[in-house]
C-alpha positions as a printed Julia matrix, in Angstrom:
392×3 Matrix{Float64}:
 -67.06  -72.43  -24.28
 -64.22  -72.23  -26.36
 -64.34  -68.43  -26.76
 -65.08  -68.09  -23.51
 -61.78  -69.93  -22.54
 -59.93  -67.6   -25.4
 -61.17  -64.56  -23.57
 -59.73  -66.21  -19.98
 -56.8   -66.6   -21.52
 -56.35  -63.03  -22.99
 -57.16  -61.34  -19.81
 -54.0   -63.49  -17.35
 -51.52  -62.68  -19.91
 -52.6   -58.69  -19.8
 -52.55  -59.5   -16.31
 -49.04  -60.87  -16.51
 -47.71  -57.87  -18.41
 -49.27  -55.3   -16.41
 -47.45  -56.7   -13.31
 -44.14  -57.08  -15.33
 -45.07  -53.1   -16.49
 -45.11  -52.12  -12.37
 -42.16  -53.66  -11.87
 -40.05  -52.38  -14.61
 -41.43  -49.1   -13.41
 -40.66  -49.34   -9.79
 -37.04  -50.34  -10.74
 -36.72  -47.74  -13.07
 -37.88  -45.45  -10.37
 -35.95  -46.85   -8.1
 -32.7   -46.54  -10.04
 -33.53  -42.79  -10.64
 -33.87  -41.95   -7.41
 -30.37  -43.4    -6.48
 -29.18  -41.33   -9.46
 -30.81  -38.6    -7.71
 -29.55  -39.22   -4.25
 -26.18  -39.17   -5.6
 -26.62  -36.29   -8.1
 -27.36  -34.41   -4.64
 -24.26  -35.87   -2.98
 -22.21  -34.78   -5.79
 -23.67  -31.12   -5.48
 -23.41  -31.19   -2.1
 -19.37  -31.39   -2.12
 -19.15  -28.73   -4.48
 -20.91  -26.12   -2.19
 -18.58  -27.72   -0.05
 -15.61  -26.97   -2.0
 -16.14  -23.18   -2.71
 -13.45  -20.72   -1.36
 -13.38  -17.41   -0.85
 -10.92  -15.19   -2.94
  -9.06  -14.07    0.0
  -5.3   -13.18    0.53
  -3.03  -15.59    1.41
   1.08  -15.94    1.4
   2.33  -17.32   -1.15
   5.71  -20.25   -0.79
   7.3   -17.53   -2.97
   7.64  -14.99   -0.03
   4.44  -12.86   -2.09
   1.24  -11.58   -1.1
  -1.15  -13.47   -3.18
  -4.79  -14.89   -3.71
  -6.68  -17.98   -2.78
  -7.48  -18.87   -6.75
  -8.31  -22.31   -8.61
  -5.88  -23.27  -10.85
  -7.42  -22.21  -13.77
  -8.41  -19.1   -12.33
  -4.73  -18.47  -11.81
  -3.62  -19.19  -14.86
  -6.18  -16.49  -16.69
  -4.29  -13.84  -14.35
  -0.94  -14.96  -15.66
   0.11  -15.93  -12.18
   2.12  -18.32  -10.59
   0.57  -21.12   -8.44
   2.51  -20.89   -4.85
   1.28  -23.29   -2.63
  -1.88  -24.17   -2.12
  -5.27  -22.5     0.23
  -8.66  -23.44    0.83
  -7.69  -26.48    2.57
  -6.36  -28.0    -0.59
  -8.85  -26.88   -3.09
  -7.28  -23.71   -4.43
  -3.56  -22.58   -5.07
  -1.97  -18.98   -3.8
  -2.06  -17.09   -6.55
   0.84  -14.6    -6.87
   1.25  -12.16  -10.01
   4.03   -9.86  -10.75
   3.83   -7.96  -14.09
   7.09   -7.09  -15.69
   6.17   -5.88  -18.87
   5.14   -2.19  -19.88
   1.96   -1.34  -21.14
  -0.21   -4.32  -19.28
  -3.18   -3.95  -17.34
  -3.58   -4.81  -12.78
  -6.63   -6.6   -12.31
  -6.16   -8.81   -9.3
  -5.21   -8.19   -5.53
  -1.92   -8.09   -4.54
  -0.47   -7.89   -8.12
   3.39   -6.96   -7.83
   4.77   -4.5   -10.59
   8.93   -5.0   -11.43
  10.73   -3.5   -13.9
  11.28   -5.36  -17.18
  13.59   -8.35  -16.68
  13.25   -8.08  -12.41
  14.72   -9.08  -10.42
  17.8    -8.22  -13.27
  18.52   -4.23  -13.35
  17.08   -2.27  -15.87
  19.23    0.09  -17.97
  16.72    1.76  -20.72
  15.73    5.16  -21.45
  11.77    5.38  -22.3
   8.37    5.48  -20.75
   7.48    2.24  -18.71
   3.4     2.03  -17.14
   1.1    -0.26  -15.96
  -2.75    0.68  -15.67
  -4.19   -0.56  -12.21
  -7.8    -1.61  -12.72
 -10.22   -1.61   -9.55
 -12.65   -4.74   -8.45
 -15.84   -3.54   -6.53
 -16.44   -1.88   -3.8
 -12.83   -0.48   -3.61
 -11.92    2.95   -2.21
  -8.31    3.03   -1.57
  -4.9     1.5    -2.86
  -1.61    0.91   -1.09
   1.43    1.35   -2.78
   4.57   -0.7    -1.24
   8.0    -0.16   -2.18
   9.29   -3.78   -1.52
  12.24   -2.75   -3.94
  13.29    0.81   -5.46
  16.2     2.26   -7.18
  15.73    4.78   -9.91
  18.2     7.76  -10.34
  18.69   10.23   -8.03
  17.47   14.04   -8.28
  19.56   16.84   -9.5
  22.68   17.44   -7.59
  25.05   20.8    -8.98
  22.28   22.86  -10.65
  21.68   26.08   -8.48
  18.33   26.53   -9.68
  17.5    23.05  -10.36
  18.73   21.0    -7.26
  16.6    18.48   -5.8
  14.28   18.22   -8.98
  13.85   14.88  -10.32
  15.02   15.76  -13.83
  16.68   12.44  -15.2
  14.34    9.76  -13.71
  10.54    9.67  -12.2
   8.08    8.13  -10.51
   3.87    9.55  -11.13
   0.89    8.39  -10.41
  -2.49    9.33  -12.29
  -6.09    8.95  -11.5
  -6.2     8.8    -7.84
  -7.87   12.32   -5.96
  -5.2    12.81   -3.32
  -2.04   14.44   -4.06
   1.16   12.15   -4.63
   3.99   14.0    -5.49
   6.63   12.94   -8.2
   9.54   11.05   -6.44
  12.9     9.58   -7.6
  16.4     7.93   -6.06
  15.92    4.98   -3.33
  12.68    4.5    -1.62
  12.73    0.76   -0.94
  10.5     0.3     2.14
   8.86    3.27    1.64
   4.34    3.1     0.69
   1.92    5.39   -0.57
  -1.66    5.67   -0.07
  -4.14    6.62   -3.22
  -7.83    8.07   -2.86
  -9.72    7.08   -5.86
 -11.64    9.67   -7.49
 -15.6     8.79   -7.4
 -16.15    7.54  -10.6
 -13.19    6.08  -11.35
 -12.11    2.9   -11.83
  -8.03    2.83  -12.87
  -5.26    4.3   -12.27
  -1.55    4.78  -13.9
   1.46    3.9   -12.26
   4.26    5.5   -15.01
   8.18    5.79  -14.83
  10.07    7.9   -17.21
  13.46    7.12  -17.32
  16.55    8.79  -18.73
  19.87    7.7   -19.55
  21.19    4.27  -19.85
  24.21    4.26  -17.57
  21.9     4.07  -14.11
  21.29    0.18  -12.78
  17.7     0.78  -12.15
  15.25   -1.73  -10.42
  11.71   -1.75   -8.88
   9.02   -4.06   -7.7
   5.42   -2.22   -6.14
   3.02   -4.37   -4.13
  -0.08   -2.55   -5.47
  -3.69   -3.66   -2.64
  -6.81   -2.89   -2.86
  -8.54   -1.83    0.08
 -12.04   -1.88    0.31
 -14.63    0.89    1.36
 -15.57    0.5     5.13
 -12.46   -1.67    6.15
 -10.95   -0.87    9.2
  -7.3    -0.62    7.83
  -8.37    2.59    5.22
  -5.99    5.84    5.83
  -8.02    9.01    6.57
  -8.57   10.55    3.55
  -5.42   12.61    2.25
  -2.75   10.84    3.92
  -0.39   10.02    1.37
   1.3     7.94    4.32
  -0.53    6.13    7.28
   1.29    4.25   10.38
  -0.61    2.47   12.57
   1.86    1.79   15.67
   2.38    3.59   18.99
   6.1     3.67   18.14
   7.59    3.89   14.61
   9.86    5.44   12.15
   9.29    7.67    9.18
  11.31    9.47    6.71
  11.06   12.06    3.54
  11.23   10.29   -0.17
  15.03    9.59   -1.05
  16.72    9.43    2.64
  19.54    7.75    2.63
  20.56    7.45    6.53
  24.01    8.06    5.1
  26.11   11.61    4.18
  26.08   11.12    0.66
  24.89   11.64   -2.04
  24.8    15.34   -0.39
  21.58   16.02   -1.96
  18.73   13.61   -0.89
  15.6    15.39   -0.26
  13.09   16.11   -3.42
  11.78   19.45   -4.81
   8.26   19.94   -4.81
   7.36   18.17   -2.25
   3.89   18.49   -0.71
   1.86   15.57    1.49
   0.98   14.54    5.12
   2.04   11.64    6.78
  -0.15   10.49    9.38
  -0.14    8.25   12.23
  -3.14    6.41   14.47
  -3.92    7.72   16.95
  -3.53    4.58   19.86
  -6.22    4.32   22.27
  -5.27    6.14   25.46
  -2.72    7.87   23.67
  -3.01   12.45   24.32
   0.25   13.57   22.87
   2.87   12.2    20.33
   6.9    12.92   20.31
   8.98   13.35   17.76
  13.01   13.1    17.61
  15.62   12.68   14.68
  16.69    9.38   13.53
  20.24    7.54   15.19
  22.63    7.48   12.78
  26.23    6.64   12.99
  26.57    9.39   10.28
  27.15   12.92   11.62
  25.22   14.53    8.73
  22.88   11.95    8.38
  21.65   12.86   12.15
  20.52   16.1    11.07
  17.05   17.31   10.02
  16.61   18.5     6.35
  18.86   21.11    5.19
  17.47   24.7     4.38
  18.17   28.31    5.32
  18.95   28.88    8.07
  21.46   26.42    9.06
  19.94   26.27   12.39
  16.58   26.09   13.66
  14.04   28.36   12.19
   9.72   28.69   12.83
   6.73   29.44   11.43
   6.96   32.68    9.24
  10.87   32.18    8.84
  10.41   29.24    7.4
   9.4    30.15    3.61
  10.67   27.39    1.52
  11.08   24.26    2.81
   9.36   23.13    6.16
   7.62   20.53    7.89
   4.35   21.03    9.83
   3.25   19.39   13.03
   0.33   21.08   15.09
   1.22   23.1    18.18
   4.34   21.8    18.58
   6.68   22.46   21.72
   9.46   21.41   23.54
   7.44   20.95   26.78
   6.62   17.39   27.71
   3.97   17.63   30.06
   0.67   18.12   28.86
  -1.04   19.35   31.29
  -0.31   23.38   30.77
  -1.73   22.51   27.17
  -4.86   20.82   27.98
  -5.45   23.73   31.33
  -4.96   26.6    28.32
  -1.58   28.12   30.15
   1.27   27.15   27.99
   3.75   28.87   26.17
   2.93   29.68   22.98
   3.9    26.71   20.33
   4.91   26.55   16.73
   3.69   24.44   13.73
   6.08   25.11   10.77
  10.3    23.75   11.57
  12.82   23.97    9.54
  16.65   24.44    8.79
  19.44   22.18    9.76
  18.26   21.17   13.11
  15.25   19.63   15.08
  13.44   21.98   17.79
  10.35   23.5    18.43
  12.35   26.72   19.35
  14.58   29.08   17.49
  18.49   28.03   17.93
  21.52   29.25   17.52
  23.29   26.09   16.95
  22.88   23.22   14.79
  23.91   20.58   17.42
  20.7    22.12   18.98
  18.11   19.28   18.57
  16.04   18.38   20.79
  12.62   16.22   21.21
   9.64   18.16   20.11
   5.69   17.41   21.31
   2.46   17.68   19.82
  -1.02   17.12   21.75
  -3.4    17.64   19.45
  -4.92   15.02   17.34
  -4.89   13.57   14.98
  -1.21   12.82   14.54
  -0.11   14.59   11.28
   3.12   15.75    9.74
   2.99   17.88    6.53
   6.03   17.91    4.54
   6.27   20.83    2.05
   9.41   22.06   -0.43
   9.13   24.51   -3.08
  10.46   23.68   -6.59
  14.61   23.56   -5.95
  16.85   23.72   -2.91
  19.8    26.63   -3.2
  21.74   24.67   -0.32
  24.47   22.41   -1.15
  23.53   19.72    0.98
  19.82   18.48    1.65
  19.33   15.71    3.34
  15.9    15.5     4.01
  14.85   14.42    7.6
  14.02   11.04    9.4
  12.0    11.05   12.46
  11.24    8.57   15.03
   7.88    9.47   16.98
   6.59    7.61   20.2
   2.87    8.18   21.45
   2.25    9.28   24.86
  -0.59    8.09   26.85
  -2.89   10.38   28.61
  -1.5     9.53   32.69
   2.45   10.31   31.48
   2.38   13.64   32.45
């Protein structure tokens, strides 16, 4: 009996530690699946937490981009103000040393030492690298001051000879461009293929206060705010203001307008909108009021205008549209130049009146060959007004 008793025995305390096994093993399941739960919860808030990169204004007063802090910080950016509800910072960046390399949106190039003037002579760039998908750039002028083109030389005038502004890389022409353009933007096509492009100035001298700062975007292929392709400039209003490179709205210096010149400015054309009209800027200035200086000193068209000219299809003095759209109107003009605005010949340089153009799109060429033999050349600032389709 007695081994039988030993074997009794054996059997309730494997008994005993077979229950005390489960248990350890239900709590340990138990505690894993609370580690579980709340590894979930924890992933859960960080899908939560993910932003998108988008734009966003910084407490700075610049465009910037919804970053995290670290992410900001490998840009060399300044945090300004936060995005994403709390969980990113605007990012703003403004490069203002030579030689560096644009990589994010909204990246802000100023001339060494900005917003302080810059006074040396030399070669200053910045490369501007592309993200995906990206099909066009927009250049704005927030601030810039460079010197202004050549003012005495006969054969030379209006060339920028002791500063300039290029561009590189992009497929659309962009003309060189020096003197004031604050306010002023540029569009850039980028060549298939390519991925950068070069902003450069070359400066001269070291007597001229000189200071810049470019908003440089990225605009993305199929987006709804892209400028038809070959428009260096693109406005998007029914009523707006545009002007050649280097106008001054003033009578000095006398020569504003730039030598070889050659780009289209183009404006939207506004739903229910059949014609588009064109007058000269106000200006409190008597010269200023004028269109761009040339030969003749008045009016000239088409063929007489061999030089410098600006190009606007069909345009007339006749503001009804209907003889245009019926096929019975006098003929019109696309090339005007000389020192007033018409559609017509004049005889007078106080003869400037408001010229009309009905076909679409909306498009202004502006052309100059490579120097200006007048004295004074101001360039030309227009104002232009769309004209819906029941206005006559």
């Amino acid at each position: 009996m007695k081994p039988l008793s030993f074997i009794v025995l054996a059997a309730m305390l494997l008994t005993i530690q077979l229950v005390v096994c489960d248990e350890w093993i239900q709590e340990k399941n138990a505690i894993n699946a609370t580690t579980d739960a709340r590894s979930g919860r924890f992933l859960s808030l960080f899908s939560v937490v993910r932003f998108a990169n988008s734009f966003c204004y910084g407490s700075n007063g610049l465009n910037g981009t919804c970053l995290t802090s670290a992410e900001c910080a490998s840009y060399g950016g300044t945090a300004a103000g936060s995005c994403a509800s709390g969980f990113g910072v605007c990012c703003t960046v403004c490069i203002t040393t030579c030689g560096k390399v644009a990589t994010l949106n909204n990246t802000y190039w100023g001339n060494p030492g900005y917003p302080s003037t810059f006074s040396t002579a030399g070669q200053c760039s910045i490369s501007v690298q592309k993200t995906s998908d990206i099909c066009q750039f927009r250049l704005d002028f927030v601030n810039f001051v460079i010197d202004d083109p050549e003012q005495a030389g006969a054969t030379t005038r209006t060339q920028c000879l002791l500063d300039i502004f290029t561009v590189s890389g992009q497929s659309n022409n962009v003309p060189g461009i020096c003197g004031t353009n604050t306010n002023q933007h540029m569009y850039l096509d980028m060549t298939p293929g390519n991925n950068q492009f070069t902003l450069n100035m070359l400066l001269t001298g070291t007597t001229k206060a000189r200071s810049w700062k470019i908003r440089i975007s990225q605009i993305p292929c199929g987006a709804n705010y892209l400028a038809p392709e070959g428009c260096l400039q693109w406005f998007t209003t029914a009523v707006g203001t545009f002007s050649s490179f280097n106008y001054r709205f003033a009578a000095t210096p006398a020569t504003q307008h730039l030598a070889n010149q050659d780009y289209t400015i183009c404006i939207r054309t506004n739903q229910g909108s059949c014609g588009i009209c064109y007058q000269v800027c106000d200006s409190a200035a008597a010269a200023a009021s004028k269109f761009f200086v040339s030969t003749p000193a008045v009016t000239a068209v088409d063929t007489e205008c061999t030089t410098d000219w600006i190009q606007i299809p069909c345009a007339t003095n006749q503001q009804s549209s209907t003889a245009f759209l019926s096929g019975n109107a006098a003929a019109c003009v696309d090339k005007i130049c000389g020192g007033s605005f018409s559609a017509v010949t004049t005889t007078a340089a106080a003869d400037t009146a408001p010229v009309y153009s009905y076909r679409k799109p909306f498009e202004v060429r502006f052309y100059t060959d490579s120097f200006d033999a007048a004295a004074e050349s101001i360039g030309f600032c227009l104002k232009y007004q769309q004209l819906s389709c029941t206005s006559g």
